[in-house]
Steps between C-alpha positions, in 0.01 A plus 500: 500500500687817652545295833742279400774389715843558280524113494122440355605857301807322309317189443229658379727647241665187429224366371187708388407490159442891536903557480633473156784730501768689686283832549193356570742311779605837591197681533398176724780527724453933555140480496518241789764669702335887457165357625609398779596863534906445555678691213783439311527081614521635880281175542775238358841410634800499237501145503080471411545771235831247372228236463212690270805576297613125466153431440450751228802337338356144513201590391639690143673187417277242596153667445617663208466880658584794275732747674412839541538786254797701689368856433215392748762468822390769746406658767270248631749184399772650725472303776687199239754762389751410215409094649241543196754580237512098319132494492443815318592554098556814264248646270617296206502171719115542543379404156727154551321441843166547330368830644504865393405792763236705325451868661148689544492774331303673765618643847340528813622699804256295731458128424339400824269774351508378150402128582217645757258595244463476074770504241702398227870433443594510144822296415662533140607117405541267167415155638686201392432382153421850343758622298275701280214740596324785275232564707416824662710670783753215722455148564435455902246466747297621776479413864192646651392506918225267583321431825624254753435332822822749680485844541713560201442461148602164298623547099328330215658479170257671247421265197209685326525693225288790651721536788749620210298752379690895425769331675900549390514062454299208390489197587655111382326194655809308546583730826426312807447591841644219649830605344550841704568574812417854599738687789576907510814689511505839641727833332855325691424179298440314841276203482155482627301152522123543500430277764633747712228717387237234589674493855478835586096557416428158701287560801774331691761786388518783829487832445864539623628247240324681212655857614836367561465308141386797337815713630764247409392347173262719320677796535668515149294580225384459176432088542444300160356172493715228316392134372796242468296275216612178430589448133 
């Protein structure tokens, strides 16, 4: 629920089952604030924004969060600043948290455009547990578009053997869906989350929103879609 007071907004994120680590958290947080169309935190005092970032910090030790991978800080997380520094960890810190950040190995200049009609995002990735493969071309797997209830596009993980067909990778069961958690990046690196996406293609979403979203955030080409998967 976009209409959220900040008070019903925090507790929200205190407690919803949806929110099981510190970017999910984050994307909450910017998601919630750009909707209601007031960039940059412009919508939260110093002292609000002070408690979301004591809450974040609660919540990684006592709901077991794991912090977020720190080549993902940007543009769109720069409302928290350097205040996200402790709850974000290297490249080599990521395996001990239990999550590797898997890259597409497709680009897109459009992704608004992309998840508007059909398509597939290939991703090159061993899953846990397989230490060994000879088969044919790399071990990964394929997100395709599928209809849904929104304007935009939803992603299915593909788990047929057809869908690998004269493709570059094939496909091990043990990948699960529930394990990733899809967001873009654009050609600056900067952080994307798809429910912004969703947002802007709602009927709610005026025209003046989507133009002034379209000159301030999609402006940087080639975008890449990334899964954080859950190992």
């Amino acid at each position: 629920n976009m209409e959220m007071s900040y008070d019903q907004f925090v507790n929200w994120l205190c407690t919803s089952g949806d929110i099981t680590n510190v970017l999910l958290a984050v994307e909450a947080v910017i998601t919630w604030i750009n909707y209601q169309y007031k960039p940059y935190g412009k919508c939260c005092t110093p002292s609000q924004r002070n408690t979301l970032l004591d809450m974040i910090a609660g919540s990684v030790n006592t709901r077991g969060w794991f912090k977020l991978p720190y080549s993902l800080r940007g543009r769109y997380m720069r409302w928290f600043g350097n205040l996200l520094d402790p709850y974000c960890v290297s490249e080599e810190e990521q395996l001990q948290c239990g999550y590797v950040v898997v890259d597409c190995i497709d680009t897109c200049d459009k992704p608004l455009t992309f998840l508007s009609g059909e398509g597939t995002l290939i991703f090159h990735f061993k899953p846990p547990g397989v230490t060994s493969c000879k088969r044919p071309g790399h071990c990964g797997f394929i997100l395709k578009t599928i209809p849904s209830a929104g304007a935009l596009r939803t992603l299915e993980l593909c788990t047929e053997s057809k869908d690998y067909d004269n493709t570059s990778v094939h496909f091990h069961d043990n990948v699960r869906a529930e394990n990733m958690h899809i967001f873009c990046c654009d050609g600056n690196n900067d952080l994307y989350p798809l429910s912004w996406f969703g947002w802007l293609h709602s009927s709610n979403a005026s025209s003046n929103k989507m133009e002034w979203w379209n000159d301030k955030f999609f402006d940087c080409p080639p975008f890449k879609f990334r899964a954080l998967y859950l190992i």
